[in-house]
N, C-alpha and C positions, 0 to 999 in steps of 0.2 A: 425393576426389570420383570418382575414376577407378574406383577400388576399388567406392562405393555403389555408380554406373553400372552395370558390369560384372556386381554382385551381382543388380540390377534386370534385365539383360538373364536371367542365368541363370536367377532364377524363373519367367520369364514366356515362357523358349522353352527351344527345343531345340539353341539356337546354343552349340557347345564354347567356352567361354568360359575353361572351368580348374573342377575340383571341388570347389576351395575355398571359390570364391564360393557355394556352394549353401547356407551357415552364414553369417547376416547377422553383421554385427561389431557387438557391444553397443554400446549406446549412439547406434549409429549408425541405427538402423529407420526413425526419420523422414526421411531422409536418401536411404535408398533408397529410399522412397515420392515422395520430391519426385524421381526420376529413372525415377519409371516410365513417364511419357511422352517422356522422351530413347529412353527403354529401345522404346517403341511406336517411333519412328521409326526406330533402327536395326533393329530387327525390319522395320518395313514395306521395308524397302530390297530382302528376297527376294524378296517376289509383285512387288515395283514391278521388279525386274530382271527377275524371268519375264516378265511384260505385255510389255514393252519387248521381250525375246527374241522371245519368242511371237508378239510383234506383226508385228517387220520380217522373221520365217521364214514367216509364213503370211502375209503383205501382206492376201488381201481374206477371210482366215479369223478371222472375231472370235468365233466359238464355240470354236473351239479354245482363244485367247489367254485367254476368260472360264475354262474349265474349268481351265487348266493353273494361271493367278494364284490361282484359288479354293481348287485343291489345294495350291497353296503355301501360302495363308493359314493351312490345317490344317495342313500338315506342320511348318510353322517354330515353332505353338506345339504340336507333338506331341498336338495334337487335344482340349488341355487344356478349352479353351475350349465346344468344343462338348459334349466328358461333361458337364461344370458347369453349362450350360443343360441337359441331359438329368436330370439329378440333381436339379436347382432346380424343373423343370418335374415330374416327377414327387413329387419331395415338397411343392409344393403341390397336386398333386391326391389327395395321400394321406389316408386317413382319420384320420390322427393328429392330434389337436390340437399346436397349436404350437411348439415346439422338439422336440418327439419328433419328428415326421416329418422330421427333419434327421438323426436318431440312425444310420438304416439305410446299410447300406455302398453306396454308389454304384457303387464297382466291381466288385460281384456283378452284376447286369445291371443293362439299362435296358428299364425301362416302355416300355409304349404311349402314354404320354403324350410320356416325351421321345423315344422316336423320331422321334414326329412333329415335336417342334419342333427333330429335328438337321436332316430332312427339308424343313421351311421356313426355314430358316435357310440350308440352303445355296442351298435353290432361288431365296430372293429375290437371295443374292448373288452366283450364277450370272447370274439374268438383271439386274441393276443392272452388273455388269462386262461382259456382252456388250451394253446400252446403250452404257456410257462406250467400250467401242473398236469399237463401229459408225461412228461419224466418220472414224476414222485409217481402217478400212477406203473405206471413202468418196470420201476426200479423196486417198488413198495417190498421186496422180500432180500432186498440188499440192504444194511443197515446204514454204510456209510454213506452208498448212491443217495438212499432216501433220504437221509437228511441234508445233503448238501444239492439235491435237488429243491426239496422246500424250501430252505433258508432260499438257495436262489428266487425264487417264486415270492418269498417276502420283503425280500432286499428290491427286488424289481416293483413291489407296490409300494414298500415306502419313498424308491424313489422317485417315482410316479408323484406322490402327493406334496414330497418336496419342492421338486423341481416344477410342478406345476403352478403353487406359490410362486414361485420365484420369478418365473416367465411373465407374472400380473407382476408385479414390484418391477421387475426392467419395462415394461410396457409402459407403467404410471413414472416410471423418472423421466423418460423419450418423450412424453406426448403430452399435451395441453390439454386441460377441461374445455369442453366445447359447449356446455351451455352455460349465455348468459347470466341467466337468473338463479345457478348455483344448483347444489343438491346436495343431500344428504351424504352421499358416498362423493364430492366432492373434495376433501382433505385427503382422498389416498390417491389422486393426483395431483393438488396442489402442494403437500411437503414432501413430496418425493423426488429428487434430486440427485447428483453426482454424486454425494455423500450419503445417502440411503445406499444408492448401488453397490457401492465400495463396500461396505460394513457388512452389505447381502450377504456379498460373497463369502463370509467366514463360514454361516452355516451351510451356505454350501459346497463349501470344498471339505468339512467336517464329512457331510455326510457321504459327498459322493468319492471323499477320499478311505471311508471304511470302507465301502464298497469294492474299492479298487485290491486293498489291502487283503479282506477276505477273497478276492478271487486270487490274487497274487500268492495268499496263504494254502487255496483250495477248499476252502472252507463252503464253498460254493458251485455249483457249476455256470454262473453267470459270469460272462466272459468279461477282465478287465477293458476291453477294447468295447463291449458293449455300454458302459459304464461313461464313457468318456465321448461316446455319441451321443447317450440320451441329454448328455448334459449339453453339448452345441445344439441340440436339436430342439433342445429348447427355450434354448439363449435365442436360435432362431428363429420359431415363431414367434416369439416378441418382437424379433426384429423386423419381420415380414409383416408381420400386423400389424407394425408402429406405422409403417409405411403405408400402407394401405389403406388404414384409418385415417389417417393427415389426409390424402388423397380424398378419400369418398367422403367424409365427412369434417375434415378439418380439426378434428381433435378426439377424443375418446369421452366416456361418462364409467361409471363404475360397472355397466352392463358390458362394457368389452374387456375389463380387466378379468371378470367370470368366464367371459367365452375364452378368452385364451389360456386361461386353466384348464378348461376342459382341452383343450388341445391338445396343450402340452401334454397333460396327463395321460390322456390316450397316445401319444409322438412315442413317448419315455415307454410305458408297456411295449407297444407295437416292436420298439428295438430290443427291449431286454426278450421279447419272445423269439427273435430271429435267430437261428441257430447258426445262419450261415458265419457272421460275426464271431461267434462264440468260437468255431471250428479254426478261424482267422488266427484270431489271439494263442 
């Protein structure tokens, strides 16, 4: 198990984990896939440590705290996430009919199309993380406000980075490898299945069920009801992109399972920052 874990961490960042792991162990592929959301959490542990840093060195600076957790977000997955929405988003705006426009090399350059969506991508989750630590700024000479505003602000990035795994793992069990001739990132859709899904789910309802628990406790100001959206919301772009993908190109490659991490991840922020939610619950 430790072994899948660690494999999982090493596909999905840039965390020195050992260079072994970067060669999944036969047999084991589904394996690794049901720990890609273990794999999101300890990943999310960087920006959630930066935030936290950021937060209590700049007390009533929360544009710094957003910018710095934002750049962490990039740095820890070596930026994987956003070329793969730049790639995804240019090749559906290519003139090729459907799996051909998947054919061209992504890391030649990027379009005008995915610029712009690295471009809003980051901007929304720029301003969704200087929402979530405008409170702690705020509150900063209340003891209990402050903490239970942070904690909310870190609970809202790890679930970000969980649930944004997660949304690639339902993506790859729905959708078919679309090129012929195979790839490399090929095995995280070909053994992902009904039975990867199902086993997903444990860590996900682990995590997004503390979540709910600390807001239900108070331990937080992040609203149970916000908790329980980011989670369909991200069940749902996998499922809108599963769609859409079959559609435009007939199947998916390991570059849309990236893009729709980045999605979700930004989906999940954007709700834990909405207060009207919070106010709801």
């Amino acid at each position: 198990m430790l072994t899948s874990l660690r494999t999982a961490v090493c596909h999905l960042s840039v965390i020195p984990v050992g260079v072994r792991f970067r060669k999944v162990p036969e047999g084991r592929e589904g394996e690794v896939l049901v720990f890609f959301p273990f794999a999101g959490l300890l990943i999310g542990m960087v920006p959630a440590a930066i935030l936290v840093l950021a937060t209590l060195a700049t007390s009533r600076g929360s544009w710094l705290a957003a910018a710095l957790t934002a750049a962490a977000f990039v740095l820890v997955s070596g930026a994987a996430g956003l070329m793969d929405l730049a790639a995804t988003v240019d090749a559906a705006a290519s003139d090729r009919p459907g799996a051909e426009a998947l054919t061209e090399d992504p890391g030649r350059h990027i379009g005008p199309h995915g610029t712009v969506a690295i471009a809003l991508s980051l901007l929304i989750r720029f301003g969704a993380l200087t929402t979530l630590t405008l409170p702690v700024a705020v509150t900063s000479e209340s003891g209990a406000a402050y903490a239970a505003s942070l904690a909310g602000a870190v609970i809202a990035v790890l679930l970000a980075c969980t649930l944004g795994r997660w949304a690639a793992v339902v993506l790859a069990a729905y959708s078919e490898y679309v090129r012929p001739e195979g790839g490399e990132d090929e095995w995280m859709v070909r053994y992902c299945g009904a039975r990867e899904f199902r086993w997903v789910l444990v860590p996900v309802a682990a995590v997004a069920g503390a979540a709910v628990a600390a807001s239900l406790l108070k331990y937080t100001q992040l609203g149970w009801l916000q908790v329980i959206v980011a989670v369909l919301a991200a069940l749902g772009t996998a499922y809108l992109a599963s769609l859409y993908f079959e559609k435009r190109f007939g199947g998916i490659t390991g570059r849309q399972l990236g893009a729709v991490t980045d999605v979700a991840e930004t989906a999940v922020l954007t709700i834990c920052a909405m207060s009207a939610l919070r106010m709801i619950a």
